[in-house]
C-alpha positions as CSV (number, residue, x, y, z in Angstrom):
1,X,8.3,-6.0,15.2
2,X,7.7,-5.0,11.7
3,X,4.5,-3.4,10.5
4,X,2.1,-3.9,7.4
5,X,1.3,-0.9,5.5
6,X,-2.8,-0.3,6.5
7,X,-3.5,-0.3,3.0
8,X,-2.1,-4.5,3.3
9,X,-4.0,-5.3,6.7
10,X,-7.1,-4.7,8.4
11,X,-7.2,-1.7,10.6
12,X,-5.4,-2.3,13.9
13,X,-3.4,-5.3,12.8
14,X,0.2,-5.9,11.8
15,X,2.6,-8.7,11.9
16,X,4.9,-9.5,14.3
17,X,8.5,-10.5,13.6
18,X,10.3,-12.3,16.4
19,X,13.9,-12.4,16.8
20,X,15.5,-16.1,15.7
21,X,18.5,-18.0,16.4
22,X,19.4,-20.3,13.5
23,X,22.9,-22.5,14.0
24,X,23.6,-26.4,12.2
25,X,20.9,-27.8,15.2
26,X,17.9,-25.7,13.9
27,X,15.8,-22.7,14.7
28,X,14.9,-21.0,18.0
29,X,12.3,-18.1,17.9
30,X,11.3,-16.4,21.1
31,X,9.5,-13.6,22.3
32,X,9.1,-11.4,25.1
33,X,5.9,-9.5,26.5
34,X,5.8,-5.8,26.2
35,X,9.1,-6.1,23.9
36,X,8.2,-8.4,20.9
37,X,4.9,-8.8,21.9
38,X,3.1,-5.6,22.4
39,X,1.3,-6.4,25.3
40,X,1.6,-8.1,28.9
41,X,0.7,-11.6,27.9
42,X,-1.7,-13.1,30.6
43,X,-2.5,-16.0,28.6
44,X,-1.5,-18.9,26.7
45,X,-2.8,-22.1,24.4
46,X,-2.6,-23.9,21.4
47,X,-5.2,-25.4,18.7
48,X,-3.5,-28.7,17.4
49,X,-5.4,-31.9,15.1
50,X,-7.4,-30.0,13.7
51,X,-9.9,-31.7,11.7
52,X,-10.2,-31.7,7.8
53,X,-12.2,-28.6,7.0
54,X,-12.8,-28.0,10.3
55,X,-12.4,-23.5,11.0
56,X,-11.1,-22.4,14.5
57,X,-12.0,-19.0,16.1
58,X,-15.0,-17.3,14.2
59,X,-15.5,-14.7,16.6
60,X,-13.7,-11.5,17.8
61,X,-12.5,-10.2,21.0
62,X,-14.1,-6.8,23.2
63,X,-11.0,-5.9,25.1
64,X,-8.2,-8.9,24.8
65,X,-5.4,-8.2,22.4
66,X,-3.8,-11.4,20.6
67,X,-0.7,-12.6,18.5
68,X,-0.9,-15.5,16.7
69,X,1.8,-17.9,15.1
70,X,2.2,-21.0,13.2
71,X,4.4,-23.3,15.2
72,X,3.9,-26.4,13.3
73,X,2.4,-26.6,9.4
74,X,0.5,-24.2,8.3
75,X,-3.3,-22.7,7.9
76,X,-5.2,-19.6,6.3
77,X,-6.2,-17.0,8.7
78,X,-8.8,-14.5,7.9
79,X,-8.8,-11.2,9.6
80,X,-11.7,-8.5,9.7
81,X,-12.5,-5.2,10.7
82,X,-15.9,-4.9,9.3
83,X,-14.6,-2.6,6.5
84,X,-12.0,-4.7,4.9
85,X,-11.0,-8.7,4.9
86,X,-7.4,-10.2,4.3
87,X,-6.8,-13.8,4.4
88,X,-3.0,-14.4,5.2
89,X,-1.6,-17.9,4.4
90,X,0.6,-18.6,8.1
91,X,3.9,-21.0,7.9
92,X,6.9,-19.2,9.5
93,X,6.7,-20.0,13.3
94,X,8.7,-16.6,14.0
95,X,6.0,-14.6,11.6
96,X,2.9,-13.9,13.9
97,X,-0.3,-11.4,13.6
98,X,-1.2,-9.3,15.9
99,X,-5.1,-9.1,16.4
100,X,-6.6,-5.9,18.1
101,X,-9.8,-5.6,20.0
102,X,-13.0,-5.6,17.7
103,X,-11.7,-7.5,14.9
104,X,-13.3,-10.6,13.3
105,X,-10.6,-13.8,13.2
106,X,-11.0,-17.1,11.5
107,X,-8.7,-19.7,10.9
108,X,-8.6,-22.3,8.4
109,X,-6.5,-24.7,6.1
110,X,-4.8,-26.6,8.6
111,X,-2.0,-28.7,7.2
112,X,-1.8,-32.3,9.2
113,X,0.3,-31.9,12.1
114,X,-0.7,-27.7,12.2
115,X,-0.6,-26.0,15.4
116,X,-1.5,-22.5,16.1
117,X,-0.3,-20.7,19.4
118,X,-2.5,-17.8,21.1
119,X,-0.7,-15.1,23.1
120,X,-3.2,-13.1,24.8
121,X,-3.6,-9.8,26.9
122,X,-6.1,-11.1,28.8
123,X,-7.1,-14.3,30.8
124,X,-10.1,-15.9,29.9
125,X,-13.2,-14.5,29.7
126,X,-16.3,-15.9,28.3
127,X,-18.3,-12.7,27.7
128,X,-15.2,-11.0,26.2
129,X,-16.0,-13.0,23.0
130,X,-18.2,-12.1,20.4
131,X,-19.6,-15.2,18.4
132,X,-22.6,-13.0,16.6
133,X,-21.3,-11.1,13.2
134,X,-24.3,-9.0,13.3
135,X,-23.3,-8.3,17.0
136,X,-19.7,-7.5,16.2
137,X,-20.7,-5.5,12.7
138,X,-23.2,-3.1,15.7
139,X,-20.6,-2.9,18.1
140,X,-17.6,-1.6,15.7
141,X,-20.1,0.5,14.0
142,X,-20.6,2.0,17.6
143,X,-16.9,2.1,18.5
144,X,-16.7,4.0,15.4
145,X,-19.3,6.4,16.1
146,X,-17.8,7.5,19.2
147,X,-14.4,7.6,17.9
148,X,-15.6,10.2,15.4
149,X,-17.2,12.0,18.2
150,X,-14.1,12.5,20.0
């Protein structure tokens, strides 16, 4: 795993590096939970054809961890911690970002063909998600709060 100065990401996320095989067949990335990835994964999927213009995610998480990778074309993906914003530009299937708890995530751009794969900590959950900004905006302001309490 390699890590993103704080100054580069938003706070609580870095990218993740996994280990690749290259030889005169092609590439082969892999990764392992609670070795690569920094967390028991406990769930898996894909976004694929995604319509022109169309943004995926738009919401953030309570409590489930994710990494995310390109493993086909490429898209934009915004990340958001209510303080600062950094759109990264994904294409290397064995370059992911790791998205914390409590941070905003949009993706968007999608080459034809692009595919994005979701590790998660957490199986699904409806009520895990947060789909309101102002929600989100309250409830990091109130994780804050108690964090500077502590």
């Amino acid at each position: 795993m390699i890590s993103i100065e704080d100054t580069q990401l938003p706070k609580g996320c870095f990218m993740v590096l996994l280990p690749k095989i290259s030889d005169r067949r092609g590439n082969l990335a892999f990764g392992e939970g609670e070795c690569h990835i920094p967390f028991p994964i406990k769930r898996v999927f894909w976004t694929y054809d995604i319509q022109d213009a169309c943004m995926r995610g738009d919401h953030a998480h309570r409590t489930c961890e994710m990494v995310l990778f390109p493993i086909g074309g490429s898209f934009d993906i915004e990340i958001d911690d209510g303080a600062r914003t950094v759109v990264l530009h994904m294409d290397d299937p064995s370059l992911g970002v790791y998205i914390p708890p409590l941070v905003w995530c949009r993706l968007g751009k999608f080459t034809p063909h692009a595919a994005c794969i979701s590790l998660a900590s957490e199986e699904y959950r409806a009520e895990d998600y947060i789909h309101d900004y102002d929600e989100f905006m309250r409830l990091r302001n109130e994780d804050q709060e108690s964090r500077n309490k502590d």
